[in-house]
PDB file of N, CA, C and O in Angstrom:
ATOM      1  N   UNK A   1       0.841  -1.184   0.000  1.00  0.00           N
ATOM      2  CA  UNK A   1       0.000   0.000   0.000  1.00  0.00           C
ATOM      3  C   UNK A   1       0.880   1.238   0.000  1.00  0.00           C
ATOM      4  O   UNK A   1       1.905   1.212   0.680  1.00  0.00           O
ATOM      5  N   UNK A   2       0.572   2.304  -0.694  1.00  0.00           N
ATOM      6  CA  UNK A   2       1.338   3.285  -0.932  1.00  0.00           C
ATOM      7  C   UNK A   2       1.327   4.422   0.395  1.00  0.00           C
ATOM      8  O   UNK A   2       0.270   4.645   0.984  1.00  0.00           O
ATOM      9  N   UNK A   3       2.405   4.997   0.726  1.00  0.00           N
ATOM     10  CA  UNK A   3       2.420   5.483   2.085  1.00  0.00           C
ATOM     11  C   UNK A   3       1.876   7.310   1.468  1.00  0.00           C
ATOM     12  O   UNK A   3       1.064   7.862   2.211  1.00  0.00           O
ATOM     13  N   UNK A   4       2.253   7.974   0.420  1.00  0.00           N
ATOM     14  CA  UNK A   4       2.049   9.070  -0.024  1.00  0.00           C
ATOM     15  C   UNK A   4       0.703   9.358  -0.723  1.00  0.00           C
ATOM     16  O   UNK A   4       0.179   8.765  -1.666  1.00  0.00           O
ATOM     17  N   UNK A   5       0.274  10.451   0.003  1.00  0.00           N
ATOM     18  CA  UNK A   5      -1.205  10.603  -0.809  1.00  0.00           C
ATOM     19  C   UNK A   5      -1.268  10.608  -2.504  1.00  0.00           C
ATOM     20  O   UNK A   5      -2.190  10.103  -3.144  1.00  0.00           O
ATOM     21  N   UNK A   6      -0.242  11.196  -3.014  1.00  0.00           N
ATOM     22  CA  UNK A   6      -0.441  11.382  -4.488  1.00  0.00           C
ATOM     23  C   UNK A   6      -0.855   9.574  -4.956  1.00  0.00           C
ATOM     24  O   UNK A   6      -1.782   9.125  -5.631  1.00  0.00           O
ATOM     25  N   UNK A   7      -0.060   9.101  -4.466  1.00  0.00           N
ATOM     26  CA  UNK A   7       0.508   7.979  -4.814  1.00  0.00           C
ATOM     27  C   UNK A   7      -1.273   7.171  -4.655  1.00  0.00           C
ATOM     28  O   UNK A   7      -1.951   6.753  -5.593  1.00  0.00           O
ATOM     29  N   UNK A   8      -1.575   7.165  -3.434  1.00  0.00           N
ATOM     30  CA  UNK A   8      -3.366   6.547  -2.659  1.00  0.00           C
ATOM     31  C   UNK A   8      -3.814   6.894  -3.347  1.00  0.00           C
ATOM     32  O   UNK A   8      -4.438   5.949  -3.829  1.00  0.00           O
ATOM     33  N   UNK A   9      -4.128   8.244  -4.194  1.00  0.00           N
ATOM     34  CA  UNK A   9      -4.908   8.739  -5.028  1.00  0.00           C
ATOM     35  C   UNK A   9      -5.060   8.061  -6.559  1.00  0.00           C
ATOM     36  O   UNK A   9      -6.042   7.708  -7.213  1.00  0.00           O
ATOM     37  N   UNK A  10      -3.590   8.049  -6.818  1.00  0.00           N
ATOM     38  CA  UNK A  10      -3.353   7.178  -8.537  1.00  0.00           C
ATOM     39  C   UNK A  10      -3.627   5.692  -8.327  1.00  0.00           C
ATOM     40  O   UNK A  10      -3.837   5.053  -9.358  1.00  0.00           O
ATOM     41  N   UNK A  11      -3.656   5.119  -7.324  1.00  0.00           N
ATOM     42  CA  UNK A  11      -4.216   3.864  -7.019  1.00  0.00           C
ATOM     43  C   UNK A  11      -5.846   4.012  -7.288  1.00  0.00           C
ATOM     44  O   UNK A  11      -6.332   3.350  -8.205  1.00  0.00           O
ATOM     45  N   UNK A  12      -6.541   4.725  -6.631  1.00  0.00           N
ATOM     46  CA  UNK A  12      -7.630   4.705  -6.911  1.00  0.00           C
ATOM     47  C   UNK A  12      -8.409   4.908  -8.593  1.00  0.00           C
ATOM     48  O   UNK A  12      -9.191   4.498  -9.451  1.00  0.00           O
ATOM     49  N   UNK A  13      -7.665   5.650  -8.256  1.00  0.00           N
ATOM     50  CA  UNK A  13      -7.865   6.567 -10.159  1.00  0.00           C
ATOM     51  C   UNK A  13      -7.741   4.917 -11.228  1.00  0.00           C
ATOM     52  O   UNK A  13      -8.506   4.655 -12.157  1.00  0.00           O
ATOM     53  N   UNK A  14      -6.808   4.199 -10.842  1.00  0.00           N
ATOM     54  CA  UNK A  14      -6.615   3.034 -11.432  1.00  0.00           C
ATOM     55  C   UNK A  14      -7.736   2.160 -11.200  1.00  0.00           C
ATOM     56  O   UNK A  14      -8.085   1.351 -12.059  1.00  0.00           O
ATOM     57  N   UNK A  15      -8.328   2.275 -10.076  1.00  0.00           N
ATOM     58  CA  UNK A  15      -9.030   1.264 -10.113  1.00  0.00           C
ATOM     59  C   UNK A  15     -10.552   1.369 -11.035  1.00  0.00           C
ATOM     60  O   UNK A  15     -11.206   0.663 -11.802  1.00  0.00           O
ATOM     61  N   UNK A  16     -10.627   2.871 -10.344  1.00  0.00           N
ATOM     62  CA  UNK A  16     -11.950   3.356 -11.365  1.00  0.00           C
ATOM     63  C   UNK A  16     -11.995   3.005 -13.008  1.00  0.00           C
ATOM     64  O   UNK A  16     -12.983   2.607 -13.625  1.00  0.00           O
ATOM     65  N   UNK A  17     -10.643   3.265 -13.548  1.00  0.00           N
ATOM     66  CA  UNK A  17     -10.150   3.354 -14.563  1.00  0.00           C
ATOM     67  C   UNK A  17     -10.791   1.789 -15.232  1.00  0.00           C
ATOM     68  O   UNK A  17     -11.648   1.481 -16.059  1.00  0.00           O
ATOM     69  N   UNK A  18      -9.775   1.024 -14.296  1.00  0.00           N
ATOM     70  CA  UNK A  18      -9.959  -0.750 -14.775  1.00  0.00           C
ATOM     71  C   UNK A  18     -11.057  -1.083 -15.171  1.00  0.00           C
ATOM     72  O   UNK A  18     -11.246  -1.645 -16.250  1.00  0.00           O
ATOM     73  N   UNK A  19     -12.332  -0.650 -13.987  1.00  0.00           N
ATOM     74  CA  UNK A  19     -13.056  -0.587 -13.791  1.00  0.00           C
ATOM     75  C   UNK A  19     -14.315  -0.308 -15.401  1.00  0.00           C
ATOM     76  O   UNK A  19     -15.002  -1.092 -16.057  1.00  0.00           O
ATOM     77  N   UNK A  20     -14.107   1.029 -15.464  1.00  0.00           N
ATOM     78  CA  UNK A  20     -14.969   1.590 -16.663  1.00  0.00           C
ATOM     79  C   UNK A  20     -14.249   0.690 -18.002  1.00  0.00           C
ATOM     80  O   UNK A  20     -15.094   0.280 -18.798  1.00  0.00           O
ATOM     81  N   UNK A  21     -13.013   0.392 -18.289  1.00  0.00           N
ATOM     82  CA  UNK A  21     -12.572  -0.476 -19.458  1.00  0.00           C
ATOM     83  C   UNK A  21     -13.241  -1.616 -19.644  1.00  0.00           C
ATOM     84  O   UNK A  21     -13.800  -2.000 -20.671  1.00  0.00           O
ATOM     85  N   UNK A  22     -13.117  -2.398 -18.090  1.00  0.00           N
ATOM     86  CA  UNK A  22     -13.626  -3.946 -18.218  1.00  0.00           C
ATOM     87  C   UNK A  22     -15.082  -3.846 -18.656  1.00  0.00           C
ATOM     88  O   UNK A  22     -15.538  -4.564 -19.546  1.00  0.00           O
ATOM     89  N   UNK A  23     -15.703  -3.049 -18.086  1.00  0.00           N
ATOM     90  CA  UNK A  23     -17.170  -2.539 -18.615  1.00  0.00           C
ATOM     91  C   UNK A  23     -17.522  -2.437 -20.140  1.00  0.00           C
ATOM     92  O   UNK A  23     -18.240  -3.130 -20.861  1.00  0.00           O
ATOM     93  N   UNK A  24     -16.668  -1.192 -20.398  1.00  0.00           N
ATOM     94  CA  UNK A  24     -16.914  -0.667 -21.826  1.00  0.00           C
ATOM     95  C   UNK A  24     -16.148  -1.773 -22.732  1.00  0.00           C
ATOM     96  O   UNK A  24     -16.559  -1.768 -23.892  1.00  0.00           O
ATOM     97  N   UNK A  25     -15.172  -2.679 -22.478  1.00  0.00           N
ATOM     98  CA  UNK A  25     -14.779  -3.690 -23.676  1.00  0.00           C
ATOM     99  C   UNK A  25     -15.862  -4.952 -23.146  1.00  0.00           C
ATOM    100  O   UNK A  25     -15.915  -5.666 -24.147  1.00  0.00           O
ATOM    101  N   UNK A  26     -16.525  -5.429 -22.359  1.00  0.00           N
ATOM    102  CA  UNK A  26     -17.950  -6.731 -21.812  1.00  0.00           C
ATOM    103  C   UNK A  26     -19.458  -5.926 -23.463  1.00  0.00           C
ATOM    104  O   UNK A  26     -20.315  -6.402 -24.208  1.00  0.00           O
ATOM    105  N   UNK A  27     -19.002  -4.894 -23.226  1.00  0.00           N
ATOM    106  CA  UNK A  27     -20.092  -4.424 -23.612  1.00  0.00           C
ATOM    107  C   UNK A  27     -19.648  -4.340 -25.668  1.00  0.00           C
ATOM    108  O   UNK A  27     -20.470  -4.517 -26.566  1.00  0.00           O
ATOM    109  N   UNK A  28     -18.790  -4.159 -25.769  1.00  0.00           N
ATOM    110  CA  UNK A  28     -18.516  -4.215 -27.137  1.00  0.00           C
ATOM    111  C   UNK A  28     -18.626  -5.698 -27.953  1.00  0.00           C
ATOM    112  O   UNK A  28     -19.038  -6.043 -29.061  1.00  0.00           O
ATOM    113  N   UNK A  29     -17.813  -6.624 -26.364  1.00  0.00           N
ATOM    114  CA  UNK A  29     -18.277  -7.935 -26.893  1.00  0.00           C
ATOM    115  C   UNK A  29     -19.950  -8.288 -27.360  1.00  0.00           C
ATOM    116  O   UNK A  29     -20.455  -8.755 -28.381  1.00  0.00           O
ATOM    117  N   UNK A  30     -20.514  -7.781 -25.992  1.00  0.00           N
ATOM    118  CA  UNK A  30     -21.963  -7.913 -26.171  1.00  0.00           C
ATOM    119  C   UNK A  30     -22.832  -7.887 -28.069  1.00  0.00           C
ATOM    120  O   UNK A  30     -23.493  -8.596 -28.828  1.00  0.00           O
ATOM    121  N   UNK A  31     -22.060  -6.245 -27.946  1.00  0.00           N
ATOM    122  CA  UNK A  31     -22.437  -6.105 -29.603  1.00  0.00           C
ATOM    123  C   UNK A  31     -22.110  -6.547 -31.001  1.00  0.00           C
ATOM    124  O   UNK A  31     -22.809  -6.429 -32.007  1.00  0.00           O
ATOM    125  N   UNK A  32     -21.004  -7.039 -30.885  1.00  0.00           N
ATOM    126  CA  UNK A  32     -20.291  -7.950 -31.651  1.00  0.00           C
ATOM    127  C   UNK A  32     -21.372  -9.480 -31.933  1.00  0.00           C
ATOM    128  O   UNK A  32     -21.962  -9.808 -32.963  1.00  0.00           O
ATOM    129  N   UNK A  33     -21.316 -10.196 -30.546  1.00  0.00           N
ATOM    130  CA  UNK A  33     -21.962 -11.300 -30.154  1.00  0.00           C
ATOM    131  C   UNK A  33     -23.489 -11.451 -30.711  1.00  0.00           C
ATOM    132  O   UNK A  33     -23.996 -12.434 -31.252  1.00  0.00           O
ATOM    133  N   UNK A  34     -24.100 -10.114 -30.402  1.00  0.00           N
ATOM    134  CA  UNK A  34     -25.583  -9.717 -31.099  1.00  0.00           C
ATOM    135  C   UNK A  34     -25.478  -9.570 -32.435  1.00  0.00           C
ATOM    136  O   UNK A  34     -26.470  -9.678 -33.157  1.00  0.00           O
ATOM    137  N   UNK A  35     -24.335  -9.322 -32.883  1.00  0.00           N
ATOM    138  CA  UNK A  35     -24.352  -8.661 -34.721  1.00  0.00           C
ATOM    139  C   UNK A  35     -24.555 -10.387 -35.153  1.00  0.00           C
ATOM    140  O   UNK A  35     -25.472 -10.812 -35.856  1.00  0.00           O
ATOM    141  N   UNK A  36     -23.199 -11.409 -34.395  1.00  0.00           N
ATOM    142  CA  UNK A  36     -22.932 -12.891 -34.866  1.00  0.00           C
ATOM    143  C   UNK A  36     -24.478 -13.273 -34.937  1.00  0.00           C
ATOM    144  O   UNK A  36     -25.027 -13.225 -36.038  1.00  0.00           O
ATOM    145  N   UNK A  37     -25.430 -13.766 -33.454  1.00  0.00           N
ATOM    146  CA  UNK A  37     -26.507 -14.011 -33.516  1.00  0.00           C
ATOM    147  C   UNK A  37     -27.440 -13.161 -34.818  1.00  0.00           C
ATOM    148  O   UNK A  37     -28.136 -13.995 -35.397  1.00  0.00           O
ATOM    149  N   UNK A  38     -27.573 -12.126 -35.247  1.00  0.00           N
ATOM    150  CA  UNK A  38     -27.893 -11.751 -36.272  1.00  0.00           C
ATOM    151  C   UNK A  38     -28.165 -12.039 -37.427  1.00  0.00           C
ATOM    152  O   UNK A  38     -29.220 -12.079 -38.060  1.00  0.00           O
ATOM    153  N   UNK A  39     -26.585 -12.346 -37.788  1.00  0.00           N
ATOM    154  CA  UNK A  39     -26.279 -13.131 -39.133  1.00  0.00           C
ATOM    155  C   UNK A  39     -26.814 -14.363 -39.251  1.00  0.00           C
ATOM    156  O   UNK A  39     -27.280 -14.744 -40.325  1.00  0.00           O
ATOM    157  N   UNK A  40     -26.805 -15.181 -38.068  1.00  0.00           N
ATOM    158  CA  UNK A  40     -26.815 -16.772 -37.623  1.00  0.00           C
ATOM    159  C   UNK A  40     -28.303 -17.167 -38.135  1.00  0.00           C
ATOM    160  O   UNK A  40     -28.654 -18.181 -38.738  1.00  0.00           O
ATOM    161  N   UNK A  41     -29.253 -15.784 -37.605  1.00  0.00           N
ATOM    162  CA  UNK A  41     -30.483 -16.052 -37.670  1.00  0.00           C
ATOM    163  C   UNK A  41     -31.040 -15.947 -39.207  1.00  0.00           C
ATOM    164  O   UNK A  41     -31.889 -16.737 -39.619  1.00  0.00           O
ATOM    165  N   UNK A  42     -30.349 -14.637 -40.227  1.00  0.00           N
ATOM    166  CA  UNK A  42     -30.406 -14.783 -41.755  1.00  0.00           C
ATOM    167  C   UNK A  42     -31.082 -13.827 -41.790  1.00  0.00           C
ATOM    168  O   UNK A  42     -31.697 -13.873 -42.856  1.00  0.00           O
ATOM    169  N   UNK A  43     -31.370 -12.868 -41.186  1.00  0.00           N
ATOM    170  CA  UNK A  43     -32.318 -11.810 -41.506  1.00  0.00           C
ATOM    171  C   UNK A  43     -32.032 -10.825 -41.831  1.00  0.00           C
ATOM    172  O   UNK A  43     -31.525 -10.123 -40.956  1.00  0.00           O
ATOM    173  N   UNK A  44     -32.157 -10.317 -43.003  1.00  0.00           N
ATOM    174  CA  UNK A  44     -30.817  -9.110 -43.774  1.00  0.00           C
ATOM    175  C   UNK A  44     -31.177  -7.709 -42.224  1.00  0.00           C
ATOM    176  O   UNK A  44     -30.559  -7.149 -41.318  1.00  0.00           O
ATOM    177  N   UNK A  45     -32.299  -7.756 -42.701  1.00  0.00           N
ATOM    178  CA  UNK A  45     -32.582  -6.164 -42.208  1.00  0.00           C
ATOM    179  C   UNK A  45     -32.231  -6.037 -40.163  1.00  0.00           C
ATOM    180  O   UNK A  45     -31.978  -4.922 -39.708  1.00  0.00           O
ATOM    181  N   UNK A  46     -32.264  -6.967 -39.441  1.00  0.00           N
ATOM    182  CA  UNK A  46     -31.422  -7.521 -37.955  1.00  0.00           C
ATOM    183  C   UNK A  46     -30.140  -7.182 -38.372  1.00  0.00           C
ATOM    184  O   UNK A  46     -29.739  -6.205 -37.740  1.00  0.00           O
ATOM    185  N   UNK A  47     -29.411  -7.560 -39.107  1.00  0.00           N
ATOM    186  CA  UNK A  47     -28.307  -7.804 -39.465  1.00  0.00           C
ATOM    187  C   UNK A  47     -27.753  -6.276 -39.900  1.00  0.00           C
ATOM    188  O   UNK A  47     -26.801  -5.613 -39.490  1.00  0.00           O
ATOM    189  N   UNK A  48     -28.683  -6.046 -40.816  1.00  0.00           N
ATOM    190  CA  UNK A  48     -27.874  -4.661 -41.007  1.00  0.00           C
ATOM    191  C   UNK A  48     -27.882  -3.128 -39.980  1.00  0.00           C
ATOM    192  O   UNK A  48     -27.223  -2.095 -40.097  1.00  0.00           O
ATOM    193  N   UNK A  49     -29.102  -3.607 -38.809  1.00  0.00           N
ATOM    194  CA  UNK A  49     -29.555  -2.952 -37.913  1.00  0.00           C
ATOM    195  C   UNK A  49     -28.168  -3.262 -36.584  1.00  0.00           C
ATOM    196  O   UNK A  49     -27.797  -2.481 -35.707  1.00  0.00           O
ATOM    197  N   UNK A  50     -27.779  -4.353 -36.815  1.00  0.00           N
ATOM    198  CA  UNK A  50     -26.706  -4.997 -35.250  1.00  0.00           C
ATOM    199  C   UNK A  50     -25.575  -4.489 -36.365  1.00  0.00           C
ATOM    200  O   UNK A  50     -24.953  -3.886 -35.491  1.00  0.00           O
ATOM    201  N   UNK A  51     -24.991  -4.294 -37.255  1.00  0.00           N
ATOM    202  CA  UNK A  51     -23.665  -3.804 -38.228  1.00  0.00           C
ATOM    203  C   UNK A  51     -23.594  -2.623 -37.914  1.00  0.00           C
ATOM    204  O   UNK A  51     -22.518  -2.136 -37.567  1.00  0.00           O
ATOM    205  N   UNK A  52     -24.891  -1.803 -37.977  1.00  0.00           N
ATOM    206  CA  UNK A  52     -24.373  -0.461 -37.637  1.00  0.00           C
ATOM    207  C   UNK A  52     -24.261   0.126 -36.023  1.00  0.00           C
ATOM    208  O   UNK A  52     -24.033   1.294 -35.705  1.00  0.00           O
ATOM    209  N   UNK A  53     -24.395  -0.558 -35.482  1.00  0.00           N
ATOM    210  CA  UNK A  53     -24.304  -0.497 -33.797  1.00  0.00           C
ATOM    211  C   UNK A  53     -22.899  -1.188 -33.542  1.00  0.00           C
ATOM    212  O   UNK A  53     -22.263  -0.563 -32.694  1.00  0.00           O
ATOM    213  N   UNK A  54     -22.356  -2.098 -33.946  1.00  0.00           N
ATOM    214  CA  UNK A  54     -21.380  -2.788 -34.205  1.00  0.00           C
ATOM    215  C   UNK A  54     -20.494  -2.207 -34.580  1.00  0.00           C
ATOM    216  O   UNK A  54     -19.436  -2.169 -33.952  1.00  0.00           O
ATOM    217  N   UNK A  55     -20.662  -1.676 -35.561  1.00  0.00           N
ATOM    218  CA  UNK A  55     -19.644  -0.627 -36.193  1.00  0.00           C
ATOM    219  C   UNK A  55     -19.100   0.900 -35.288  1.00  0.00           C
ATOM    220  O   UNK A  55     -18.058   1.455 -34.940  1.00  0.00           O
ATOM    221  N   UNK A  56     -20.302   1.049 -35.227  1.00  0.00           N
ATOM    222  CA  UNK A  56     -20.076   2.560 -34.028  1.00  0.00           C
ATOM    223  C   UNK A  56     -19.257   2.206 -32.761  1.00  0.00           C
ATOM    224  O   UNK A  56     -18.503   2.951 -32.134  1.00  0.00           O
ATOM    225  N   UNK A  57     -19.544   1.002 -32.536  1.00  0.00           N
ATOM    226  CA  UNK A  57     -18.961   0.421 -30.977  1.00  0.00           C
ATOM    227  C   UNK A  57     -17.541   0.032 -31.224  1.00  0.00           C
ATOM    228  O   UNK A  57     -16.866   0.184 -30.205  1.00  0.00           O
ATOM    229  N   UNK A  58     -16.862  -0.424 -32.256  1.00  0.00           N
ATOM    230  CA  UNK A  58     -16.058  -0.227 -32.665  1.00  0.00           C
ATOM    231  C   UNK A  58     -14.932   0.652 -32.687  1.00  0.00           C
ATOM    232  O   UNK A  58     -13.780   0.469 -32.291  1.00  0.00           O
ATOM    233  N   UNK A  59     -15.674   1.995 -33.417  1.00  0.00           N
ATOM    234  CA  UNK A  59     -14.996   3.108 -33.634  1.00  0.00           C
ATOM    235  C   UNK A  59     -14.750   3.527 -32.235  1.00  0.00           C
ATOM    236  O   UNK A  59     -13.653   3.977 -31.907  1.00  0.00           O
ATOM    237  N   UNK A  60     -15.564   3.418 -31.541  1.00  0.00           N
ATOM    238  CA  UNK A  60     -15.880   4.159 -30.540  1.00  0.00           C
ATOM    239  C   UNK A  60     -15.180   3.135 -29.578  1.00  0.00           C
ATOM    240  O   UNK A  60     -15.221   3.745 -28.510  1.00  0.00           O
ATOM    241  N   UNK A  61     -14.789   2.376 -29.421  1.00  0.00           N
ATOM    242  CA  UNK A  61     -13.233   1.576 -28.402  1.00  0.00           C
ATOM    243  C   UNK A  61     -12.234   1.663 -28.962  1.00  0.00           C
ATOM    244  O   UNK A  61     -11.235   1.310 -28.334  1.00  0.00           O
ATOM    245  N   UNK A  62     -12.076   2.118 -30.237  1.00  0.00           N
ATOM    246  CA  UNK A  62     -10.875   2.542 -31.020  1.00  0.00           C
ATOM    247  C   UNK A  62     -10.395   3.678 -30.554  1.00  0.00           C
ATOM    248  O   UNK A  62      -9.182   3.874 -30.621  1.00  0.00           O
ATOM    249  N   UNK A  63     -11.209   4.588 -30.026  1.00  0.00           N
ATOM    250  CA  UNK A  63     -11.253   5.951 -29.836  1.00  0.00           C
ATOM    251  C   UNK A  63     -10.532   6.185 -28.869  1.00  0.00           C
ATOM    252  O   UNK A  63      -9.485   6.817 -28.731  1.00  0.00           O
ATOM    253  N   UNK A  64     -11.540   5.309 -27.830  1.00  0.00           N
ATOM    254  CA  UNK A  64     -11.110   5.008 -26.297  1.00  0.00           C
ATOM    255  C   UNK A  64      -9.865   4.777 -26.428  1.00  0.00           C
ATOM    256  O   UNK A  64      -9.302   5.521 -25.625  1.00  0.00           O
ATOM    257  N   UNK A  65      -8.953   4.039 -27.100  1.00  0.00           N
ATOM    258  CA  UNK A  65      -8.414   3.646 -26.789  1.00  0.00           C
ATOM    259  C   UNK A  65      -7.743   2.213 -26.338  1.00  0.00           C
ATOM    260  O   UNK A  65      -6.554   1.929 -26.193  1.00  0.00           O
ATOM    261  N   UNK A  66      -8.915   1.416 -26.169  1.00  0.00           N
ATOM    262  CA  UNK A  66      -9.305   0.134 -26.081  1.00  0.00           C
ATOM    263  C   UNK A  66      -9.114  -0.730 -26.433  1.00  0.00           C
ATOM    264  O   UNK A  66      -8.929  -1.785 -25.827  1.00  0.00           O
ATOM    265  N   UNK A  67      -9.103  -0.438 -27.900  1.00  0.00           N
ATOM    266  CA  UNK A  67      -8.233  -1.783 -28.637  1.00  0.00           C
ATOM    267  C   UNK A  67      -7.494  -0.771 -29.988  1.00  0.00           C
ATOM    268  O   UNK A  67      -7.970   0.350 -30.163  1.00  0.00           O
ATOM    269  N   UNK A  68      -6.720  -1.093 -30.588  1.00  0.00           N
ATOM    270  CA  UNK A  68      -5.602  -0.193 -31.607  1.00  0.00           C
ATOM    271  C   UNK A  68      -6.682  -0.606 -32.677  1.00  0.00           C
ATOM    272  O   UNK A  68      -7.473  -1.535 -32.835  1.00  0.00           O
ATOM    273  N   UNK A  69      -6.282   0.668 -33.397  1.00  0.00           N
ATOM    274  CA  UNK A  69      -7.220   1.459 -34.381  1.00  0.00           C
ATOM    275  C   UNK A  69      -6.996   0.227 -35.613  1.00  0.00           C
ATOM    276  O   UNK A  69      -8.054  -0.063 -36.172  1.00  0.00           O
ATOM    277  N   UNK A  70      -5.755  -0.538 -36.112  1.00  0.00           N
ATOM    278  CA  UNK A  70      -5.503  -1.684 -37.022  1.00  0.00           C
ATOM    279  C   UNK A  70      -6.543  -3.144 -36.144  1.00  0.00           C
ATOM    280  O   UNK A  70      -6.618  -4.255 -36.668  1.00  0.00           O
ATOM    281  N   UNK A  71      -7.150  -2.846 -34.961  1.00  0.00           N
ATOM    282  CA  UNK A  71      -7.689  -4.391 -34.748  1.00  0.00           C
ATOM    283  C   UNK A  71      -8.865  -3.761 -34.804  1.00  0.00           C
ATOM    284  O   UNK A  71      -9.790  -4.502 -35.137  1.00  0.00           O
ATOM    285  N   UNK A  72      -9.182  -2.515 -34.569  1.00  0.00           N
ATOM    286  CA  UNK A  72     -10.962  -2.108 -34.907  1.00  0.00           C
ATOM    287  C   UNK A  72     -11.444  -2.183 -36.704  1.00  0.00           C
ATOM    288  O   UNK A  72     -12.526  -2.470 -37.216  1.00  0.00           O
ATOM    289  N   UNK A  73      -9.934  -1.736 -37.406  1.00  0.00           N
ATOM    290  CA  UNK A  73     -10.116  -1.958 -38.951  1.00  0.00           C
ATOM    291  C   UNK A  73     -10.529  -3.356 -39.605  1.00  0.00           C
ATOM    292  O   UNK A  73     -11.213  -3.683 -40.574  1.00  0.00           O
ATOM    293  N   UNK A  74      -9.692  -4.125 -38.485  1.00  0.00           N
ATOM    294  CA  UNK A  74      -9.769  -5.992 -38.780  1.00  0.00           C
ATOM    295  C   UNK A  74     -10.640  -6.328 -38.321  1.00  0.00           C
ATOM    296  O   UNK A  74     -11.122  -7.271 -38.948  1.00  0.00           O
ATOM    297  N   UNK A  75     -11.527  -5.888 -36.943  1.00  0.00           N
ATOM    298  CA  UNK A  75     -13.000  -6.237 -36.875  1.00  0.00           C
ATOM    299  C   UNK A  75     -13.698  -5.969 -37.419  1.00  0.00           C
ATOM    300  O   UNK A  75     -14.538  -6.867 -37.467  1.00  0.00           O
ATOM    301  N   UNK A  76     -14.101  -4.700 -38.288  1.00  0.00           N
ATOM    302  CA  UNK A  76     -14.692  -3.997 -39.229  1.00  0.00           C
ATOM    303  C   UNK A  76     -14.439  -4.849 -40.412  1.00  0.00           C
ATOM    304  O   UNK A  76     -15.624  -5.164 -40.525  1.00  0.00           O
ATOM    305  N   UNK A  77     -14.171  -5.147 -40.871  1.00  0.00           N
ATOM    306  CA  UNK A  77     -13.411  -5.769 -42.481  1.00  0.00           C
ATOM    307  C   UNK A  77     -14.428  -6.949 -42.274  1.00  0.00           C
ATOM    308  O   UNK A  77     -15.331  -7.260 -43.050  1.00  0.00           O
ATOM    309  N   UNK A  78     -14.072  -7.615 -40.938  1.00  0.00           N
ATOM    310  CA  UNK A  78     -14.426  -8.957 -40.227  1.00  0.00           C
ATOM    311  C   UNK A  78     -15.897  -8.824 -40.152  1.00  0.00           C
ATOM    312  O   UNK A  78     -16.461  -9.909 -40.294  1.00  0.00           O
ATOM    313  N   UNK A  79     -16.693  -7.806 -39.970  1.00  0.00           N
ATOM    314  CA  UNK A  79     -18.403  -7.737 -39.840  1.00  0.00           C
ATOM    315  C   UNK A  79     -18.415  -7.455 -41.494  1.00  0.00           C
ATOM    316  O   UNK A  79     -19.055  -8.259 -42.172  1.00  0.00           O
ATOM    317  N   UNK A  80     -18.024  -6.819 -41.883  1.00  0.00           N
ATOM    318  CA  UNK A  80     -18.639  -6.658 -43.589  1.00  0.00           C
ATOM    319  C   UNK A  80     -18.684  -7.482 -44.310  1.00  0.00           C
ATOM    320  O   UNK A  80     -19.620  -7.495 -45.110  1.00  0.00           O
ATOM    321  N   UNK A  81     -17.478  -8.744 -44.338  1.00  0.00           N
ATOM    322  CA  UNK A  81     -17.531 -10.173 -44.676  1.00  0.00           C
ATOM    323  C   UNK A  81     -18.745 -11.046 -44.501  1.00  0.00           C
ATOM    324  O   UNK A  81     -19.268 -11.852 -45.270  1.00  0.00           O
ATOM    325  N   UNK A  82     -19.124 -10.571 -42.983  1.00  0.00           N
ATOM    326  CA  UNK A  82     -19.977 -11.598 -42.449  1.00  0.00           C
ATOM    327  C   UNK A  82     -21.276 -11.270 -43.231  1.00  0.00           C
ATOM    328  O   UNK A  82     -21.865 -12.087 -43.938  1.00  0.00           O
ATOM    329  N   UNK A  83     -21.745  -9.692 -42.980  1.00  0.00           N
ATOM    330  CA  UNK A  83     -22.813  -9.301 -43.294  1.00  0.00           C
ATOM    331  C   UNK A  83     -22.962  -9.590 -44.472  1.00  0.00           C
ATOM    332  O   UNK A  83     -23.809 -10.459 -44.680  1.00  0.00           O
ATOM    333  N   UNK A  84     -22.279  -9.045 -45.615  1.00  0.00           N
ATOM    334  CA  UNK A  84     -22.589  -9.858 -47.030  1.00  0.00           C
ATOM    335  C   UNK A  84     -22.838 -11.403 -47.289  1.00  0.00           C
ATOM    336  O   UNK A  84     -23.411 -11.957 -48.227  1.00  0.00           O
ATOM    337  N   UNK A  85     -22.342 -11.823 -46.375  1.00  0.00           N
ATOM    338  CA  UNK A  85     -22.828 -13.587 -46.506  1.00  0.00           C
ATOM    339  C   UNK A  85     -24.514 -13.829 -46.629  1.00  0.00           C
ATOM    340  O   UNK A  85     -24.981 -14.766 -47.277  1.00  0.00           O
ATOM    341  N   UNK A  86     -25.475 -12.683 -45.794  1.00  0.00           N
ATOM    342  CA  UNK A  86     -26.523 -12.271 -45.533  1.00  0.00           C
ATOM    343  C   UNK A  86     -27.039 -12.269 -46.582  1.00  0.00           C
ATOM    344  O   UNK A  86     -26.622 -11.438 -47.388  1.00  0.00           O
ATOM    345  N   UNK A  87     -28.555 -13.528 -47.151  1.00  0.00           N
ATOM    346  CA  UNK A  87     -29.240 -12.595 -48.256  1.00  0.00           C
ATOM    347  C   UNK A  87     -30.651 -12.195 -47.388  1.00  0.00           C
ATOM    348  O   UNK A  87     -31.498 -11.458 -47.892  1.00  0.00           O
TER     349      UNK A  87
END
C-alpha cells in the first residue's frame, strides 16, 4: 500500500479506470456477439440494424483507446464479410 497521498490517489484513479474499461470492452463484446446471432439467424434487415451499432462500438473503443485502431479496422473488415454472406 502506498504510504504518499499522491501515490493513494493514482491507485484509486486506477481502479476506477480498470473498472470503466472492463465494462466498456464486456459491452462491445456484447455487440459484436448480437451482430454474430444476427447473421446466424439470416435476416438481412437484424443484421444490417446490429452492423451499424457494431460498427459505431467499434470506432468508438478505437477511440477510447481500447483496442488499436488496425484491430478495430480488422473487426470492421471482419463484420462486412460476415454481413454480405446475408441474403
Amino acid at each position: 500500500m502506498p504510504n504518499i497521498k499522491s501515490a493513494e490517489k493514482r491507485v484509486q484513479i486506477g481502479k476506477v479506470r480498470n473498472a470503466r474499461n472492463k465494462a466498456d470492452r464486456s459491452e462491445l463484446k456484447t455487440v459484436l456477439k448480437k451482430f454474430d446471432a444476427a447473421v446466424a439467424e439470416g435476416s438481412r434487415d437484424k443484421a444490417e440494424s446490429a452492423y451499424k451499432v457494431a460498427v459505431k462500438a467499434v470506432d468508438k473503443a478505437a477511440g477510447k483507446g481500447l483496442i488499436h485502431k488496425n484491430n478495430a479496422a480488422h473487426k470492421k473488415s471482419s463484420l462486412d464479410k460476415k454481413l454480405n454472406t446475408v441474403e
